[in-house]
TIRO-2110 file (N, C-alpha, C; in Angstrom, 1 decimal):
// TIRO-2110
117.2, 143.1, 113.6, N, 1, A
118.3, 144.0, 113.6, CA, 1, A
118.1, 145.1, 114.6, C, 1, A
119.1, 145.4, 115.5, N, 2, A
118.7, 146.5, 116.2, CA, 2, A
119.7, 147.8, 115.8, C, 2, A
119.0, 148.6, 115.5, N, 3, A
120.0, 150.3, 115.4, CA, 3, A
120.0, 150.9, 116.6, C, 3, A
121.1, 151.4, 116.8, N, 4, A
121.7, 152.2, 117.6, CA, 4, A
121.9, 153.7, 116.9, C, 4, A
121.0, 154.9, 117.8, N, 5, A
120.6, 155.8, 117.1, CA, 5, A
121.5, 157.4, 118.3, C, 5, A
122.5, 156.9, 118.5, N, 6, A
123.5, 157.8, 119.6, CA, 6, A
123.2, 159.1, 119.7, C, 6, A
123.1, 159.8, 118.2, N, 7, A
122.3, 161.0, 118.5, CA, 7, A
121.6, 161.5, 119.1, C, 7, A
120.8, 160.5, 119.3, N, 8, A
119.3, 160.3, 120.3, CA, 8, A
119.5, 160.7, 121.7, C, 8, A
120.5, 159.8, 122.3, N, 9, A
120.8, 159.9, 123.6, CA, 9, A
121.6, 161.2, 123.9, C, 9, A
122.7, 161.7, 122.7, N, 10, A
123.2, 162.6, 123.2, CA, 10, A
122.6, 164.3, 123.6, C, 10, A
121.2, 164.0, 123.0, N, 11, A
120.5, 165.3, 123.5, CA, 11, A
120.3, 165.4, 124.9, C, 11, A
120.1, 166.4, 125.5, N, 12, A
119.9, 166.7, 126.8, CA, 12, A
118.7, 166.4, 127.3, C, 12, A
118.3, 165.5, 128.1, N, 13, A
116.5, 165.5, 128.3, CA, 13, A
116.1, 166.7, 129.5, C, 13, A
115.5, 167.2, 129.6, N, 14, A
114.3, 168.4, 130.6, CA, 14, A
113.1, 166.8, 131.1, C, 14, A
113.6, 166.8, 132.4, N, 15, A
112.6, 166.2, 132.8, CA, 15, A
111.5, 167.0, 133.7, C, 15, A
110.5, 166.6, 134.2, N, 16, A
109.7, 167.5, 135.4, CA, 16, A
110.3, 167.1, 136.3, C, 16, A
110.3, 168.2, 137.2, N, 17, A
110.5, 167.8, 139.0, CA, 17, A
109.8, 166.8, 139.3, C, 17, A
110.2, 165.8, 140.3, N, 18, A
110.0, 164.6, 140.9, CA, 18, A
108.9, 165.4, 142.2, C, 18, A
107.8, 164.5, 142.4, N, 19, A
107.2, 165.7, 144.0, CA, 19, A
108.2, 165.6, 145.2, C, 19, A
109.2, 164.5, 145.3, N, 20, A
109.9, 164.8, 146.3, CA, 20, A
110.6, 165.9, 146.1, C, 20, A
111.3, 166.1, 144.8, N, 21, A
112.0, 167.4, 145.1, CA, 21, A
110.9, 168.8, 145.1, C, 21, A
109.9, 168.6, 144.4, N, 22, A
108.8, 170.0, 144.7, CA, 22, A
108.7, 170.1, 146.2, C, 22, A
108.8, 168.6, 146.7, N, 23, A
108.2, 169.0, 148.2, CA, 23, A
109.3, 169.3, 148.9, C, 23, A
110.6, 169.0, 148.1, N, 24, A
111.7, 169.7, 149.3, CA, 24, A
112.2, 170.7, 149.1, C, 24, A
111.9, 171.3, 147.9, N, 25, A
112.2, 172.8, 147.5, CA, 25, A
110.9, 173.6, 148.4, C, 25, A
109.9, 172.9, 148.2, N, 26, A
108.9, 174.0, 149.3, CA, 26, A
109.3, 173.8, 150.5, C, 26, A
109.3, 173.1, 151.2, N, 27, A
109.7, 172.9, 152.5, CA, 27, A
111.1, 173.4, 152.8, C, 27, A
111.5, 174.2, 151.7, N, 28, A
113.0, 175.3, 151.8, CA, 28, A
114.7, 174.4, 152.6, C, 28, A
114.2, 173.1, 152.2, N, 29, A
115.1, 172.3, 152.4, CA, 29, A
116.8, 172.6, 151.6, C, 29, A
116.3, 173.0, 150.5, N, 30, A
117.1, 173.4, 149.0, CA, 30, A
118.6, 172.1, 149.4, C, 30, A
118.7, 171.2, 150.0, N, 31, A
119.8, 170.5, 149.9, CA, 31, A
119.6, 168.9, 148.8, C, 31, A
120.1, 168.8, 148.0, N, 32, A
119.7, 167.5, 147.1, CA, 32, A
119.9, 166.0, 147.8, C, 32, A
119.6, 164.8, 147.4, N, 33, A
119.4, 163.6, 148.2, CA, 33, A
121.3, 163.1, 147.7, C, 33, A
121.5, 163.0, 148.5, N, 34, A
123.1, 162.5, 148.9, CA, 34, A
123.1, 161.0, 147.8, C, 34, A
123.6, 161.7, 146.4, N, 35, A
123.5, 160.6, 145.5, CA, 35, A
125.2, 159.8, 145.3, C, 35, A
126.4, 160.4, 146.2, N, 36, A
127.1, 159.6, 146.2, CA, 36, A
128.3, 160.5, 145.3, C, 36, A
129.6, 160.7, 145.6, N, 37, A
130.5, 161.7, 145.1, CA, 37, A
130.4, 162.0, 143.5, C, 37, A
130.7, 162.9, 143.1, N, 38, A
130.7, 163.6, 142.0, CA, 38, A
132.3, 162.9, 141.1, C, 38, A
132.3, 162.6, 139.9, N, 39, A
133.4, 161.8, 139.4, CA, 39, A
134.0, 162.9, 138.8, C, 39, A
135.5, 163.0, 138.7, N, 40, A
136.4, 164.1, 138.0, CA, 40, A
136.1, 164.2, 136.7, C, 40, A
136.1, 163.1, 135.9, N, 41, A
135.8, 163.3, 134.6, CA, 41, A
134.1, 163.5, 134.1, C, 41, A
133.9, 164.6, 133.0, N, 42, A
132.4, 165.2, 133.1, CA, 42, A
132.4, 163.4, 131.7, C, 42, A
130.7, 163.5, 132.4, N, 43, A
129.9, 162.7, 132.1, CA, 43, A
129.5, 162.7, 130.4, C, 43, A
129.6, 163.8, 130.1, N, 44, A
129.2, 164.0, 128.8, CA, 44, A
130.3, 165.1, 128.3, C, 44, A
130.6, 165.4, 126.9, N, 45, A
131.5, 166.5, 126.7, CA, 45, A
131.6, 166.6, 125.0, C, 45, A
131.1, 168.1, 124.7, N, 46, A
131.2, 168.6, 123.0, CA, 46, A
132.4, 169.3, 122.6, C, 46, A
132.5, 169.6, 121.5, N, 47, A
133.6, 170.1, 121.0, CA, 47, A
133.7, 170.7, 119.9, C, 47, A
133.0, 171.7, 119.4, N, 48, A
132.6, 172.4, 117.8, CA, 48, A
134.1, 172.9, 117.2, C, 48, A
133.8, 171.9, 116.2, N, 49, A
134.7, 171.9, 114.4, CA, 49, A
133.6, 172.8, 113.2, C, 49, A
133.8, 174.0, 113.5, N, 50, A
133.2, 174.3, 112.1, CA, 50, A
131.6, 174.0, 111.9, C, 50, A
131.1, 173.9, 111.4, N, 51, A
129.8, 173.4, 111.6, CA, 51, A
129.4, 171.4, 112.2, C, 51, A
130.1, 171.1, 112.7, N, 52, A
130.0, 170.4, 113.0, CA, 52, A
130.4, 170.3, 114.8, C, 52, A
129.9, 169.1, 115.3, N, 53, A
129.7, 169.3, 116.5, CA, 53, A
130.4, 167.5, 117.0, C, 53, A
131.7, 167.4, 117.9, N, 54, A
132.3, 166.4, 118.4, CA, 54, A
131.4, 165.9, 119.7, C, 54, A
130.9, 165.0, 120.1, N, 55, A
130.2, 164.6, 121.2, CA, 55, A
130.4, 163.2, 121.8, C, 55, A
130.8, 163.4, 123.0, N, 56, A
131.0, 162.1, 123.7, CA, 56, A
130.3, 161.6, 125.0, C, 56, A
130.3, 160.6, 125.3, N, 57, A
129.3, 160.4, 126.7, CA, 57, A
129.9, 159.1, 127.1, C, 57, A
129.8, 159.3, 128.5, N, 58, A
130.9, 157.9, 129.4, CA, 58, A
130.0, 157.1, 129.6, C, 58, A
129.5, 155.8, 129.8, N, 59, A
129.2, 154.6, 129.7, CA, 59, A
129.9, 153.6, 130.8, C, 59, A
129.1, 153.4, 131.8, N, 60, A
129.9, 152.4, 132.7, CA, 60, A
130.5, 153.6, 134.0, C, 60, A
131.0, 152.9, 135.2, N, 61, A
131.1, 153.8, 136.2, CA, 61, A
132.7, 153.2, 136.3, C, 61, A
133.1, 154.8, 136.8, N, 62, A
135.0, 154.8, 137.3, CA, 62, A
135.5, 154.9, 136.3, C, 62, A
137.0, 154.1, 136.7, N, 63, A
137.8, 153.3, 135.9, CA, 63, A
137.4, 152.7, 134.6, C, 63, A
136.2, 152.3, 134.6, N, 64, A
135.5, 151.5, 133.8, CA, 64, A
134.9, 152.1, 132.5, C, 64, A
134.5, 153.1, 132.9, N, 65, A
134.0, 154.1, 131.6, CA, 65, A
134.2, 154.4, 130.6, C, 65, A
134.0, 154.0, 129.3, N, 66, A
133.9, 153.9, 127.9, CA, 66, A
133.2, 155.0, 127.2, C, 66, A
134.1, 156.1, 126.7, N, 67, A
133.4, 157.3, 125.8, CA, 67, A
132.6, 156.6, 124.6, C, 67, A
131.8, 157.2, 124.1, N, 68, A
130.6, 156.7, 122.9, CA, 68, A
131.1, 157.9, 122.1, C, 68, A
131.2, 158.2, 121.2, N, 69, A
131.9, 159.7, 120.5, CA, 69, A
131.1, 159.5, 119.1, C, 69, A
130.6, 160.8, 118.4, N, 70, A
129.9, 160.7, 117.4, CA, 70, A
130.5, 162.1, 116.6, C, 70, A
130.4, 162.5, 115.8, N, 71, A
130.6, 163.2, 115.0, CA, 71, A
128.8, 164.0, 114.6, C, 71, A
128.3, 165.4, 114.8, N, 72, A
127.1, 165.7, 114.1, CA, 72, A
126.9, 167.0, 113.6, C, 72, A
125.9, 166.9, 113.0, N, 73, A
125.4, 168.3, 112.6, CA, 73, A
124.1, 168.2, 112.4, C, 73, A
123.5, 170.0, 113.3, N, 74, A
122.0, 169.6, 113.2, CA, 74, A
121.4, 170.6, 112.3, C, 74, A
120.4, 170.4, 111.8, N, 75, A
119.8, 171.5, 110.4, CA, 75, A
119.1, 172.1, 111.2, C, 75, A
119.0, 173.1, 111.6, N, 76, A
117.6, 174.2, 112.0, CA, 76, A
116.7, 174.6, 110.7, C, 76, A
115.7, 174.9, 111.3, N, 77, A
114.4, 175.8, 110.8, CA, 77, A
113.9, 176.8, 111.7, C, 77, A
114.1, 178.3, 110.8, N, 78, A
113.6, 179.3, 112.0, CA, 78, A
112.1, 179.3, 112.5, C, 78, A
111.9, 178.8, 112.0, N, 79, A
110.5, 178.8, 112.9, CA, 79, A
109.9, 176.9, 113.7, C, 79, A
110.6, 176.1, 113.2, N, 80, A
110.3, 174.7, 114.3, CA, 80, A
111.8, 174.4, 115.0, C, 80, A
113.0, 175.0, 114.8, N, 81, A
114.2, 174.4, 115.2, CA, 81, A
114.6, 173.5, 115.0, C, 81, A
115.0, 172.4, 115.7, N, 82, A
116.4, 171.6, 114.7, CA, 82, A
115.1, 170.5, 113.7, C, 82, A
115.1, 170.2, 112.6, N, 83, A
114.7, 169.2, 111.8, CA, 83, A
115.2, 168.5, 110.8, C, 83, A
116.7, 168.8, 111.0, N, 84, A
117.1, 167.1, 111.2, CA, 84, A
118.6, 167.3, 111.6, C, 84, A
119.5, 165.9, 111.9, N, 85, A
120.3, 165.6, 112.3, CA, 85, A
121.0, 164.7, 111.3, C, 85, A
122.8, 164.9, 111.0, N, 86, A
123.2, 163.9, 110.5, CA, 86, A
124.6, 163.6, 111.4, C, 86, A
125.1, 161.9, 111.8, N, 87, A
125.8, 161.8, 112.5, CA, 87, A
126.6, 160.9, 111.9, C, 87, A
128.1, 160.6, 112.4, N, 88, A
128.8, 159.7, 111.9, CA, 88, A
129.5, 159.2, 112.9, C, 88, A
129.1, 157.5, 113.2, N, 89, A
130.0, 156.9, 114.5, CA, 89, A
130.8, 155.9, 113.7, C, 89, A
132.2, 155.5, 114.8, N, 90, A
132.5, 154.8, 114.0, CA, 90, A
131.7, 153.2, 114.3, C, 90, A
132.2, 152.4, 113.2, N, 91, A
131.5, 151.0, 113.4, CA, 91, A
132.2, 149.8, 114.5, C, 91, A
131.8, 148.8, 114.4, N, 92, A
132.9, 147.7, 114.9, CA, 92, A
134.3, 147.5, 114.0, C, 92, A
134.2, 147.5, 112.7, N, 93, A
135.5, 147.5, 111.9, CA, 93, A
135.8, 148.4, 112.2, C, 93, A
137.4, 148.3, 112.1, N, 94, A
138.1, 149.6, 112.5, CA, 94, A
138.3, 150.0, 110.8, C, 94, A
138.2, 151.5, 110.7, N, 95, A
138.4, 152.4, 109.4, CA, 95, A
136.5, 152.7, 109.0, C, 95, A
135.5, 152.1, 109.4, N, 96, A
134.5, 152.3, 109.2, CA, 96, A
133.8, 152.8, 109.8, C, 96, A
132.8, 153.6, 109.3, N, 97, A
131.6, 154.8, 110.1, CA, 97, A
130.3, 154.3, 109.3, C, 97, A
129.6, 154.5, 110.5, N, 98, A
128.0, 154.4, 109.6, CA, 98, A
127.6, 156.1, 109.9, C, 98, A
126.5, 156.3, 108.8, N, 99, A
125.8, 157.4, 108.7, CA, 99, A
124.7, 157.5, 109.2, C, 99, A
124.0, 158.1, 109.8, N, 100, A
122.7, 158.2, 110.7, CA, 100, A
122.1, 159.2, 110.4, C, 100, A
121.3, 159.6, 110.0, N, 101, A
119.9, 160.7, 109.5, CA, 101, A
118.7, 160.9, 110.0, C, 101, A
118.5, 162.0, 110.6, N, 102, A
117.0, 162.0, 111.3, CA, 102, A
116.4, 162.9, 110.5, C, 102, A
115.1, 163.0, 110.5, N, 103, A
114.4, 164.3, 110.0, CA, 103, A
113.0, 164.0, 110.6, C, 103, A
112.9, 165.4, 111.2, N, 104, A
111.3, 165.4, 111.2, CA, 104, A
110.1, 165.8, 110.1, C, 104, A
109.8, 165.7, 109.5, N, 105, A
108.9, 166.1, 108.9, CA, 105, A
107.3, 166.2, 109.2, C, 105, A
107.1, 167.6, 109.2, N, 106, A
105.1, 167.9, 109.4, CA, 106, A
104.8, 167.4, 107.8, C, 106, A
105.3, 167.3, 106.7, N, 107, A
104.2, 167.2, 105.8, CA, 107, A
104.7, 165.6, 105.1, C, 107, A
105.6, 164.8, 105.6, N, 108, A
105.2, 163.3, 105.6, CA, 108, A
106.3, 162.8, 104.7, C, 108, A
106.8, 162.0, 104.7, N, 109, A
108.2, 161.2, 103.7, CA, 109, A
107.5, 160.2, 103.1, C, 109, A
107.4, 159.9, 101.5, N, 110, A
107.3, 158.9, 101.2, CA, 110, A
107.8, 157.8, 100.9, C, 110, A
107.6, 156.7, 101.5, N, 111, A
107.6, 155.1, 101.4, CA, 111, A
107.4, 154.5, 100.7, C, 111, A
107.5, 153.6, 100.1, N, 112, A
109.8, 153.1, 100.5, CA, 112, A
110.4, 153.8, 99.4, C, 112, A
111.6, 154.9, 99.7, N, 113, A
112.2, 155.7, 99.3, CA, 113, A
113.6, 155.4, 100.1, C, 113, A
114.5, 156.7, 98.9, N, 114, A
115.6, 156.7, 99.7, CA, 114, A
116.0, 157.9, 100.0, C, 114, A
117.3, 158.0, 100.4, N, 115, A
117.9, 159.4, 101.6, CA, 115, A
119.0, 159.5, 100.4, C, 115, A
119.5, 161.0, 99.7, N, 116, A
120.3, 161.0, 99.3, CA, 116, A
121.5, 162.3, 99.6, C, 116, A
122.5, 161.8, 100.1, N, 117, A
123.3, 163.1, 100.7, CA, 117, A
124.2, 163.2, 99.5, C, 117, A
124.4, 164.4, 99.0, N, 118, A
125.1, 165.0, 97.8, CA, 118, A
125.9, 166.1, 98.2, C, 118, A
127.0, 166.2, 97.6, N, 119, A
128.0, 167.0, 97.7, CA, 119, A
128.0, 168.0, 97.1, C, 119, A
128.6, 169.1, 97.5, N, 120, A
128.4, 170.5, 96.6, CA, 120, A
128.9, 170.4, 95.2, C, 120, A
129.6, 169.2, 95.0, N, 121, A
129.8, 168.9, 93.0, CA, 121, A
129.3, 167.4, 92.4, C, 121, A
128.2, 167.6, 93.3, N, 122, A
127.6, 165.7, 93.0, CA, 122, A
128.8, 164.9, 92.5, C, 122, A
129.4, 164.5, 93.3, N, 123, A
130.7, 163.3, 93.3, CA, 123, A
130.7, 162.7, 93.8, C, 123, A
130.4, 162.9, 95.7, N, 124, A
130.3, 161.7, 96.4, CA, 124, A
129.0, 161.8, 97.0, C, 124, A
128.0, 161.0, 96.8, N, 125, A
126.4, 160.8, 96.9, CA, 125, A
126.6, 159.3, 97.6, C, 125, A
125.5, 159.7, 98.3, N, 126, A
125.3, 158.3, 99.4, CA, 126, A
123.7, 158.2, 99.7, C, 126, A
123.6, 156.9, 99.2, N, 127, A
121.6, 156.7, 99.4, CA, 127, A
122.1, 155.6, 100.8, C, 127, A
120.9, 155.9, 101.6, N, 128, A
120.4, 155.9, 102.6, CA, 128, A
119.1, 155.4, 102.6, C, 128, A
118.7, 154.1, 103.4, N, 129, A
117.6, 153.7, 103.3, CA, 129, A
116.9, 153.9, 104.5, C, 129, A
115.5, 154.5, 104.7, N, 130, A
114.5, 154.7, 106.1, CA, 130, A
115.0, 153.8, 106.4, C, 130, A
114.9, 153.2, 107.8, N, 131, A
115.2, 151.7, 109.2, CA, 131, A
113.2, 152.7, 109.8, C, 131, A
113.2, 153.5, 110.6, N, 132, A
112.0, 153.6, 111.2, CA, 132, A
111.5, 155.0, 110.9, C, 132, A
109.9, 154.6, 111.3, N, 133, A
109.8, 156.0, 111.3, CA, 133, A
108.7, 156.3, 112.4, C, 133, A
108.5, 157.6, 113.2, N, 134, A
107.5, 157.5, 114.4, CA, 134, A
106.3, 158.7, 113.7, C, 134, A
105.7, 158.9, 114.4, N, 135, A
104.5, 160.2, 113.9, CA, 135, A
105.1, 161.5, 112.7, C, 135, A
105.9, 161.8, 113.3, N, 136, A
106.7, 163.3, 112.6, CA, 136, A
107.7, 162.4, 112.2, C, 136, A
108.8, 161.7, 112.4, N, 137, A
110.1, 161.6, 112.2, CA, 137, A
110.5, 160.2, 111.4, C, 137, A
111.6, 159.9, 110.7, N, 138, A
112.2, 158.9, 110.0, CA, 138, A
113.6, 159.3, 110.1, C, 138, A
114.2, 157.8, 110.6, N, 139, A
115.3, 157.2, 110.8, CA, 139, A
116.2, 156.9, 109.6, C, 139, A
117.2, 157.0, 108.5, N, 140, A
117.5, 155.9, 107.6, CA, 140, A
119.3, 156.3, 108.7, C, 140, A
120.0, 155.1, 107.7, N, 141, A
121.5, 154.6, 108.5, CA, 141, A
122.0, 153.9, 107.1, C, 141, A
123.6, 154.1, 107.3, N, 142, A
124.1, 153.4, 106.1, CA, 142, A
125.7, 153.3, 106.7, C, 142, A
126.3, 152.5, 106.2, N, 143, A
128.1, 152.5, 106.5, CA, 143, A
128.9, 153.2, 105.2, C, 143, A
129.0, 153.8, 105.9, N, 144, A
130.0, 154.6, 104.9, CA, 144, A
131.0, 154.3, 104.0, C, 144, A
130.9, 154.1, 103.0, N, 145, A
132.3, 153.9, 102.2, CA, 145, A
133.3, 154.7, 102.3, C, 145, A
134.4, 154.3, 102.5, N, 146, A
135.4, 154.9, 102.5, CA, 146, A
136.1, 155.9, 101.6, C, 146, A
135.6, 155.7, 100.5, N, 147, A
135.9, 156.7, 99.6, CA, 147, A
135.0, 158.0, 99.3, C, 147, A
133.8, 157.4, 100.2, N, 148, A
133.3, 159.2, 100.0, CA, 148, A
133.1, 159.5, 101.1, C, 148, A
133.8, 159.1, 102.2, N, 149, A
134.2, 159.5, 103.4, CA, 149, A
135.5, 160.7, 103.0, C, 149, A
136.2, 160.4, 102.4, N, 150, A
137.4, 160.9, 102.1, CA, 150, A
137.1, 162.3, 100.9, C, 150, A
136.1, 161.9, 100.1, N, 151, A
136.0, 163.1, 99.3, CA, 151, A
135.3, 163.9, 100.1, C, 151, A
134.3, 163.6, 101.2, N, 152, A
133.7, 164.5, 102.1, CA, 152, A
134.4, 165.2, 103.1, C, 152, A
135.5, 164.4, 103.2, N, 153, A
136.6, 165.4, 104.3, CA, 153, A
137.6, 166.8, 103.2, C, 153, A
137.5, 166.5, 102.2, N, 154, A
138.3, 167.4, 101.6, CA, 154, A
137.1, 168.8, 101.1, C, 154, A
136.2, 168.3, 101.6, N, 155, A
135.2, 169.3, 100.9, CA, 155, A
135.0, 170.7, 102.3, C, 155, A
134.5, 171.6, 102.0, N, 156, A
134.2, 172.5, 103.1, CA, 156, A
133.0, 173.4, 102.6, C, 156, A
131.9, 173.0, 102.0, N, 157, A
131.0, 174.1, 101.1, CA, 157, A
129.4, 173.3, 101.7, C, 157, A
128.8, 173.6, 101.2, N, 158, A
127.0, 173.1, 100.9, CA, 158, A
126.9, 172.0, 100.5, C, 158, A
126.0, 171.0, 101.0, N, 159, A
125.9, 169.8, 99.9, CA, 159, A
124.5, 169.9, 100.3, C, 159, A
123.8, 169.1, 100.1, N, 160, A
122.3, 168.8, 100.9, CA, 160, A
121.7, 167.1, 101.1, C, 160, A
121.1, 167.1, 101.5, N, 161, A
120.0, 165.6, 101.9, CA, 161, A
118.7, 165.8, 101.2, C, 161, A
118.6, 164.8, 100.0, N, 162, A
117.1, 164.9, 99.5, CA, 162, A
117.0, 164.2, 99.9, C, 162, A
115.1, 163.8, 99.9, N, 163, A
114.1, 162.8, 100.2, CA, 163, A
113.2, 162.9, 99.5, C, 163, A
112.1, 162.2, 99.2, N, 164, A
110.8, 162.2, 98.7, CA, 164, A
109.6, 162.9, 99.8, C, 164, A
109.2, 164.2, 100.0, N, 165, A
108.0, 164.3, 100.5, CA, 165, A
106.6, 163.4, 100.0, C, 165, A
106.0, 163.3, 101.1, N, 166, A
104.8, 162.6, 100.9, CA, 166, A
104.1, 162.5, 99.4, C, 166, A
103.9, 164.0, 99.1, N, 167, A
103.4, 164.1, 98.0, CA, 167, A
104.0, 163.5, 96.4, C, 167, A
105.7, 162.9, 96.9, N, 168, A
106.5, 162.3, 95.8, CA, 168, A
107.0, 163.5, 95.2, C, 168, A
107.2, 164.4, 96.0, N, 169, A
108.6, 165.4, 94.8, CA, 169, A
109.8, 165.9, 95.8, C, 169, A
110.9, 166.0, 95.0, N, 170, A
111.8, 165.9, 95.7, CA, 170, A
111.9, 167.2, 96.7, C, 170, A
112.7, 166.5, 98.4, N, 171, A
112.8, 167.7, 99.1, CA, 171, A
113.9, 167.8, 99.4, C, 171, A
114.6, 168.9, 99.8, N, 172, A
116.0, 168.7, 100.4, CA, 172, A
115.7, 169.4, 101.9, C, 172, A
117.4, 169.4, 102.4, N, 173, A
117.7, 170.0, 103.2, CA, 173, A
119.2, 170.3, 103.5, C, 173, A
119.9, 171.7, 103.6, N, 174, A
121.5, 171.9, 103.7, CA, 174, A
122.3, 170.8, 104.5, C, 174, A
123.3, 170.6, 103.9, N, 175, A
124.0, 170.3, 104.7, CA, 175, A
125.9, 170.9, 104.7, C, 175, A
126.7, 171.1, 105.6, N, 176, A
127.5, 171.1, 105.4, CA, 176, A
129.0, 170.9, 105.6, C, 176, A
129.4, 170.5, 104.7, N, 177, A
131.0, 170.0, 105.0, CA, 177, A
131.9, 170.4, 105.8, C, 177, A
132.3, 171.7, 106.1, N, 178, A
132.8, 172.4, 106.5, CA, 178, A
133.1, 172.4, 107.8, C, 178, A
134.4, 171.6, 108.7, N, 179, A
134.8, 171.5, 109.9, CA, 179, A
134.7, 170.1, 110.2, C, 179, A
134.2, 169.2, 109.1, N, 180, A
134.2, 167.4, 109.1, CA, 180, A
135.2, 167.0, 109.3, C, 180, A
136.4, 167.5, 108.3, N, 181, A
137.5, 166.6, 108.9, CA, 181, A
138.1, 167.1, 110.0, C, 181, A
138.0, 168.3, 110.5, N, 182, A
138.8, 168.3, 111.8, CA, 182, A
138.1, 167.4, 112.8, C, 182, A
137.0, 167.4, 112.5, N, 183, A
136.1, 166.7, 113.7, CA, 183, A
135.8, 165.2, 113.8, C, 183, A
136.3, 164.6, 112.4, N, 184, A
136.6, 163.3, 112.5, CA, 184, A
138.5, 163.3, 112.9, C, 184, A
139.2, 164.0, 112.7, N, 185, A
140.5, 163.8, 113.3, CA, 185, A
140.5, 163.8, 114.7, C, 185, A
139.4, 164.8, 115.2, N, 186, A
138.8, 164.6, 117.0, CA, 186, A
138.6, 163.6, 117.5, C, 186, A
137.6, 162.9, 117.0, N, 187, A
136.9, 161.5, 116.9, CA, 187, A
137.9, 160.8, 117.3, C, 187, A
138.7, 160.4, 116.0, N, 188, A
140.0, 159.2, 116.2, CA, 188, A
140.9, 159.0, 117.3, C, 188, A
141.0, 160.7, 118.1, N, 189, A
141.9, 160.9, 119.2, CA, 189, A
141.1, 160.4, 120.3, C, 189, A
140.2, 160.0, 120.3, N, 190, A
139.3, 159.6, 121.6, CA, 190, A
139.4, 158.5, 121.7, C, 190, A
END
């Protein structure tokens, strides 16, 4: 099975300078290597609903180019910054979205557990099963039912995402409703 983790891509990478360009910035060249005209439409493009964030990215060159569009929200921590992310793309059926969840955690998720996103009046809850996990971080993904798709657009308050920390007691983290459905009405328009 392969997942598709869009979130992922849609962060910005910071790469190092290449030494050709250190060496052409020293050598006071300051002109970049003639990579071939600039396209009218931007390559990438967001669009904040509320706490949530619309994001799209073109795929394929020209005429040709296919937006990827996701729906997210990222959780901060003041002192490590974002640790975790929840996104919603739609699927290949039309009317369906899968849910995507990242989290980093320093003190460990326990295995095999599930992901539970709850609503600010526990009504529409959605478990979530891990797919991977790397040093700090775990992946889970699920398709959304339609019906607590719809109680989550009417909502606009706090819900949260538990998990099992390592040590097996429950952890959360905020999440919140609030500017979903404008931002899935965004989505659709794309």
């Amino acid at each position: 099975m392969s997942l598709s983790f869009p979130f992922l891509s849609a962060v910005p990478a910071f790469a190092e300078p290449t030494q050709e360009a250190t060496d052409s910035a020293a050598a006071g060249q300051g002109k970049a290597k003639d990579r071939g005209p600039v396209p009218s439409e931007p390559h990438a493009t967001t669009a904040s609903f509320g706490d949530w964030t619309l994001r799209c990215q073109r795929t394929g060159k020209g005429s040709d180019a296919d937006p990827i569009c996701d729906v997210a929200q990222s959780i901060q921590d003041d002192a490590r910054g974002i640790v975790a992310q929840i996104s919603l793309q739609d699927e290949a059926k039309p009317g369906e979205m899968r849910l995507y969840f990242w989290l980093q955690s320093m003190s460990g998720i326990t295995l095999p557990s599930l992901v539970k996103v709850i609503d600010e009046k526990d009504q529409a809850t959605l478990d979530l099963a891990w797919h991977r996990c790397l040093p700090n971080s775990c992946i889970a993904d699920e398709v959304l039912p339609p019906e607590t798709l719809k109680k989550w657009r009417s909502h606009d308050e706090q819900g949260r995402i538990e998990y099992k920390g390592d040590s097996g007691r429950d952890e959360f983290v905020p999440v919140s409703f609030r500017g979903l459905a404008q931002a899935l009405d965004a989505l659709r328009q794309k």
